[in-house]
N, C-alpha and C positions, 0 to 999 in steps of 0.2 A: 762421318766421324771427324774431330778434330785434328786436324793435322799438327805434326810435332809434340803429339800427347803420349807421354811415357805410356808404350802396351799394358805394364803391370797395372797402372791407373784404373786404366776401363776395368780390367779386369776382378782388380780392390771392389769398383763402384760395383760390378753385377753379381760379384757374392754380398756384397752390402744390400743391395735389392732382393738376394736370394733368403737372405737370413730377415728379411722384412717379409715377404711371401710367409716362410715356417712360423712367424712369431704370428702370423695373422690367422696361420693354421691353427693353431696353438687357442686361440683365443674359439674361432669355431670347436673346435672339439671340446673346450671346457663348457658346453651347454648342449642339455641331451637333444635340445630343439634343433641340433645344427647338427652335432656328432655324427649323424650318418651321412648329411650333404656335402661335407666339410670339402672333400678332393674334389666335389662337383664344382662348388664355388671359385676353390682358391684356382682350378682350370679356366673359369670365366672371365678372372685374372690376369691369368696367364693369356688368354687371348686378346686383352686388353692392351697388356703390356709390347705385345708383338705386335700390335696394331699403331701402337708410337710408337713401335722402333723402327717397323717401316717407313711410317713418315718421318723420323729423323733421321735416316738413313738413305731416304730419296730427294732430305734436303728441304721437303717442304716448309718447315719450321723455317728453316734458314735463310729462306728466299722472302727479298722482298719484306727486311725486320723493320718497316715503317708503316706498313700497314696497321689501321687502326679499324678494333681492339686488335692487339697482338693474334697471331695463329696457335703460338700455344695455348693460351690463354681459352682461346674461343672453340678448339678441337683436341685438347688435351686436360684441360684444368677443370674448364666449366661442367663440362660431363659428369667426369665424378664425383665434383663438390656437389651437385642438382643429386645425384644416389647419394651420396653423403647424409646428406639435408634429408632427404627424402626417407629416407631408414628410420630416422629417428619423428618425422612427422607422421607418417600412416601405424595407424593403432596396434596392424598384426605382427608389422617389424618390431615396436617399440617394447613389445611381448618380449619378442626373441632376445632382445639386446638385453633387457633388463634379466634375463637368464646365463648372463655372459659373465666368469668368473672376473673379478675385480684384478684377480693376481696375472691372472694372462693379461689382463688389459694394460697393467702397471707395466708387467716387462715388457711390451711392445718398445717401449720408452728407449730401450739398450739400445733399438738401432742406432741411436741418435748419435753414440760414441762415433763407431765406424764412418758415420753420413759425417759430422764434422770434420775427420781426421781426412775424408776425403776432400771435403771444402778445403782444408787449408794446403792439402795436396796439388788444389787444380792453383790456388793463387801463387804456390810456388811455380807451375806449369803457366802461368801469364795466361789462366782462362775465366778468371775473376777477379774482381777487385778487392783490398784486402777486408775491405769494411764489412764483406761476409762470412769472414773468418772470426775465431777466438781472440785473432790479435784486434781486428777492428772494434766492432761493435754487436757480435755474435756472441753471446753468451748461451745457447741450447744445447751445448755439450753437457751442463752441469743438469742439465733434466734428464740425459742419460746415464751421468754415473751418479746419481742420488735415487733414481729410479729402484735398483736393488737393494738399498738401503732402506725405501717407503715398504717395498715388498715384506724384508724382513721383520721392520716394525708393525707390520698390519697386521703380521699374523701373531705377532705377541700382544696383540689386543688395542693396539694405539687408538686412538678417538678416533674417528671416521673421516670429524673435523677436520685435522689435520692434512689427511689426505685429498682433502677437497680443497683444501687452501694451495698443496703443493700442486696439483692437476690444475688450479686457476695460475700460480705464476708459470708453472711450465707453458701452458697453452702462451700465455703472455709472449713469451720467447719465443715459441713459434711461429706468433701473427710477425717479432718483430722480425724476423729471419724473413718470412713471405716476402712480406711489403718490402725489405733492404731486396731483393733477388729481384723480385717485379721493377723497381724502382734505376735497379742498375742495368738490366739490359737494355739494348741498343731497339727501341720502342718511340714514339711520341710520350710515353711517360718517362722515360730517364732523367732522374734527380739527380743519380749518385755515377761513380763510376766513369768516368768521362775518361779519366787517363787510362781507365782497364777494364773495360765493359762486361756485364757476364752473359761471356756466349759461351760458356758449358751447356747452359738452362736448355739450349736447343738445337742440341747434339747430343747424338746415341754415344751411349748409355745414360749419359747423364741427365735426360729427360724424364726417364723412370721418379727421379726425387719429386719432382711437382706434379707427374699424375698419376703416383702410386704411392709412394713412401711417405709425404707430405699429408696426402687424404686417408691417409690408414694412421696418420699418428693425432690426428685430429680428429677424427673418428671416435680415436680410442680416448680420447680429453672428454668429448663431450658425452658417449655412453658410460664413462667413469662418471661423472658429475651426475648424470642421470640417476645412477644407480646408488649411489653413495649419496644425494640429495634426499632420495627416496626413503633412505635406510634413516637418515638422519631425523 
């Protein structure tokens, strides 16, 4: 874990990961394809999740951040972007997904409030730099409090359009959030960040955001477009 990192922090971040976990429950239960696997899955999760926390918690992330590709990157990220991908390319997932209420999918989106207030928490904590926050160059807060707002207008009938248009700039925000966090940690890619590198990204708790939080909010971008393309 981070040394000198306010307890309350971690603590913010793993109800932040917990309330991402519920909202991905949320979204299996709103399709009867899943309804009943729903606690199986989101446990598969959960085992997931525990499996980087041991490794950020035994350091291996930590150790040795000039290796190339990065460790998290290569044992944390890649894994579940490869299922990410993979869901939506094999024909009997892309069943299941496209059964997947549109409105669970949208509110996934709220995590995003809590995950930024925490970004701008850790740059107060000197464990980021600030150009990943709302004051630098982050702007992906506003995809979470516009999120219930698309909710409420979708169900009064809004064009579909619309909401494919707002799921393309939000994803937008998101790649630019990745790439600004990939780009400022202490790696052979660091562009940004030099005066305040982000080593939250590979420390417990705070690892959970790039291989849970991140791939479950990009998930929900691209089965939304899916499904709303379809409809369209």
């Amino acid at each position: 874990m981070l040394q000198n990192i306010t307890p309350s922090l971690n603590i913010f971040f793993g109800w932040t990961t917990l309330v991402c976990l519920f909202l991905v429950h949320k979204i299996l239960k709103s399709s009867l394809k899943t309804h009943r696997h729903s606690l199986n899955i989101c446990m598969g999760f959960v085992v997931w999740m525990s499996i980087q926390a041991v490794l950020t918690l035994k350091g291996f992330y930590a150790n040795n951040p000039n290796s190339f590709p990065p460790k998290i990157v290569l044992f944390g990220i890649l894994p579940i972007m490869v299922l990410t991908i993979s869901l939506l390319i094999i024909p009997q997932t892309r069943k299941v997904i496209d059964s997947f209420s549109i409105v669970s999918l949208t509110y996934l989106h709220i995590v995003r409030i809590p995950v930024e207030i925490a970004l701008y928490w850790l740059f107060l904590e000197k464990a980021i730099p600030e150009i990943m926050t709302f004051e630098g160059r982050n702007f992906d807060i506003l995809a979470g409090i516009s999120a219930p707002l698309m909710v409420y207008f979708y169900k009064k009938g809004m064009n579909p359009k619309l909401l494919i248009a707002w799921n393309i700039m939000a994803l937008i925000l998101l790649v630019n959030i990745v790439f600004m966090a990939i780009f400022s940690t202490e790696t052979p890619l660091q562009k940004f960040g030099f005066e305040q590198p982000n080593i939250a990204i590979i420390h417990f708790p705070f690892s959970w955001l790039a291989t849970f939080i991140v791939p479950a909010v990009f998930f929900s971008h691209l089965a939304s477009l899916r499904i709303l393309l379809k409809k369209a």
